[in-house]
C-alpha positions in Angstrom: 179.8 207.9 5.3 180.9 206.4 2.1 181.7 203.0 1.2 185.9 202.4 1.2 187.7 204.1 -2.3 189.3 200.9 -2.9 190.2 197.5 -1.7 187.6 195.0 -0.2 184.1 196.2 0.4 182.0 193.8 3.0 178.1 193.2 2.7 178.3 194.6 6.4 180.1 197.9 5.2 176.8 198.1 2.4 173.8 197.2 5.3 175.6 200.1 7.2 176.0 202.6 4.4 171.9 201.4 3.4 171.0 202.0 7.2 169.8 198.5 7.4 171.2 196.3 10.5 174.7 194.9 10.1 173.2 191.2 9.9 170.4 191.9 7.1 170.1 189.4 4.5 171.3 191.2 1.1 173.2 190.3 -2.0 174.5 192.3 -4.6 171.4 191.7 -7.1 169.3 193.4 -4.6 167.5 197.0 -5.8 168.9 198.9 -3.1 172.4 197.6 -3.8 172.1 198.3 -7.4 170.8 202.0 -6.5 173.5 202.5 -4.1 176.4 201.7 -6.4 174.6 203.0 -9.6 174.3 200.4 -11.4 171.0 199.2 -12.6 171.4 196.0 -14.9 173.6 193.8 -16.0 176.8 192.3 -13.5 177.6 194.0 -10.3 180.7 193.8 -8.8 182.3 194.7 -5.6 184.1 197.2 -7.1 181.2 199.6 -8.8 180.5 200.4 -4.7 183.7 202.3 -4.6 183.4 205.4 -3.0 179.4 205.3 -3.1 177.2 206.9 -0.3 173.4 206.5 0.5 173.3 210.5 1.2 175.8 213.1 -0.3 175.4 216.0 2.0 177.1 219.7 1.5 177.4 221.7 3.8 176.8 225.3 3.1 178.5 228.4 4.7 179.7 231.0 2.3 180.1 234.7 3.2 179.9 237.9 0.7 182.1 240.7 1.8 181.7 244.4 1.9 182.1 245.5 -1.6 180.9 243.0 -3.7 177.1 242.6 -4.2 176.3 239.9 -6.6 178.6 236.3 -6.2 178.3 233.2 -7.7 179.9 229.8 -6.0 179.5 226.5 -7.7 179.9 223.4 -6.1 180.3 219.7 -7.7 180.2 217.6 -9.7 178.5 215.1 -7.7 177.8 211.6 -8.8 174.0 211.2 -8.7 173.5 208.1 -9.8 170.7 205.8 -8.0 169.8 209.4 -6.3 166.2 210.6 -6.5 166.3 213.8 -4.7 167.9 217.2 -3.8 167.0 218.1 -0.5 167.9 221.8 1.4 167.4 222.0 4.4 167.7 225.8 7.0 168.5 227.4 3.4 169.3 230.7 5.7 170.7 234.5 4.3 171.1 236.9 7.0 173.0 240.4 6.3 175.4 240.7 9.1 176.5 244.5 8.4 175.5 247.9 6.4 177.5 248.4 3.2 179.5 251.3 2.1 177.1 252.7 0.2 175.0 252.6 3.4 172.5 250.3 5.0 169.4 249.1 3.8 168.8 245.2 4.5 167.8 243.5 1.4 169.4 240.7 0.2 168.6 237.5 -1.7 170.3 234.7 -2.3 169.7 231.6 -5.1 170.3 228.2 -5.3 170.6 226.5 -8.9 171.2 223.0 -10.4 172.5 221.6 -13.4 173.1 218.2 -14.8 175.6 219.9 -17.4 177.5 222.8 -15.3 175.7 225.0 -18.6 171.8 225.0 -18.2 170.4 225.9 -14.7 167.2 225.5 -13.0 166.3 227.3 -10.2 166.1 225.4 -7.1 165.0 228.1 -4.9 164.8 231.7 -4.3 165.3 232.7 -0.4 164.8 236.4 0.0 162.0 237.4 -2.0 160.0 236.4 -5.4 162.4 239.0 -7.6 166.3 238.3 -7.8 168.7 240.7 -9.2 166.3 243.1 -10.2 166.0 246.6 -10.6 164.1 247.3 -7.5 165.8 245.3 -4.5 162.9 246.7 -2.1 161.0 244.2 -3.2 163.5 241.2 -1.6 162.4 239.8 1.8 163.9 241.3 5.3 167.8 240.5 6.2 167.0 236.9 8.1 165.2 234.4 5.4 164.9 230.7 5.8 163.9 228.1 3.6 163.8 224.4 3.5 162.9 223.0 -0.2 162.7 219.5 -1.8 163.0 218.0 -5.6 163.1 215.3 -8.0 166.6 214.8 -9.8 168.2 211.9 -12.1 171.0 211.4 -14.4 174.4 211.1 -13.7 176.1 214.2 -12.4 174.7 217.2 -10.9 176.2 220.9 -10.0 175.1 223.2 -7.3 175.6 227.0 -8.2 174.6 229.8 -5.1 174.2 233.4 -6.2 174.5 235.9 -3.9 173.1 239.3 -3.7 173.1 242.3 -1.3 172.4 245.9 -1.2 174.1 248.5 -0.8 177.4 246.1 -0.9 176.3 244.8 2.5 177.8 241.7 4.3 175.8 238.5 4.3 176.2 235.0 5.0 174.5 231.7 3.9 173.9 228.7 5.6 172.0 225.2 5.4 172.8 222.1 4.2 172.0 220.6 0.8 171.4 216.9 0.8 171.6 214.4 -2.1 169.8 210.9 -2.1 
């Protein structure tokens, strides 16, 4: 839960969003303060928590219908500052239904990041080591799960999910992506 968009903010409301105990002794100085509202020197007000959360989490849930067999959704920007780490977590494809140019289940399915919404890094690959590739029999079975971990800084980042079925099968994907 994020800190209020505006108006007063309370050292209670800050413990809370830090998961520390309502009471703990903190002031605005403190490390975990100045990670939580981003900034990292100079003075800190009130007002640079606005709208700041410990944990930005997304859920995902996307589904790719019958005809289409490569998708791209992009999600963000979020603000990452005083954030460490991109977290996914039951990363899951599964092909719900044969395609119409019959049924052979293969898919894969990407997750990407950039701090720029131009360069991408690949986050992780769910599906099989080859993506998009000439030969999709080498893509993983129609149920893969995956739960992957990294390192991120800056200021923003962007979340981009390709998609990719055979045969212009139905698929979904599921998990949760966690920023923190």
């Amino acid at each position: 839960m994020a800190l209020p968009s505006s108006g007063s903010i309370s050292m209670s409301q800050i413990n809370t969003e830090l998961t520390n105990g309502s009471r703990t002794t903190l002031n605005l100085g403190a490390t975990t303060v100045r990670n939580l509202f981003g900034k990292f020197s100079g003075a800190i007000a009130f007002s640079n928590g606005y709208g700041k959360q410990r944990v930005i989490t997304q859920l995902i849930n996307i589904t790719q219908g019958n005809g289409t067999n490569l998708a791209y959704y992009t999600y963000g920007p979020y603000d990452i500052l005083g954030k460490t780490t991109i977290q996914g977590t039951s990363l899951q494809t599964v092909q719900t239904e044969c395609g119409t140019l019959g049924c052979e289940y293969h898919n894969a399915c990407i997750f990407d990041i950039s701090y720029d919404n131009t360069n991408w890094t690949r986050f992780v690959n769910i599906g099989g080591t080859n993506w998009y590739n000439s030969d999709p029999h080498n893509r993983g079975p129609n149920n893969s799960t995956a739960s992957v971990s990294a390192a991120i800084s800056g200021t923003s980042l962007y979340l981009r999910i390709g998609t990719w079925t055979e045969r212009h099968a139905n698929m979904t994907v599921t998990g949760t992506i966690e920023l923190f």
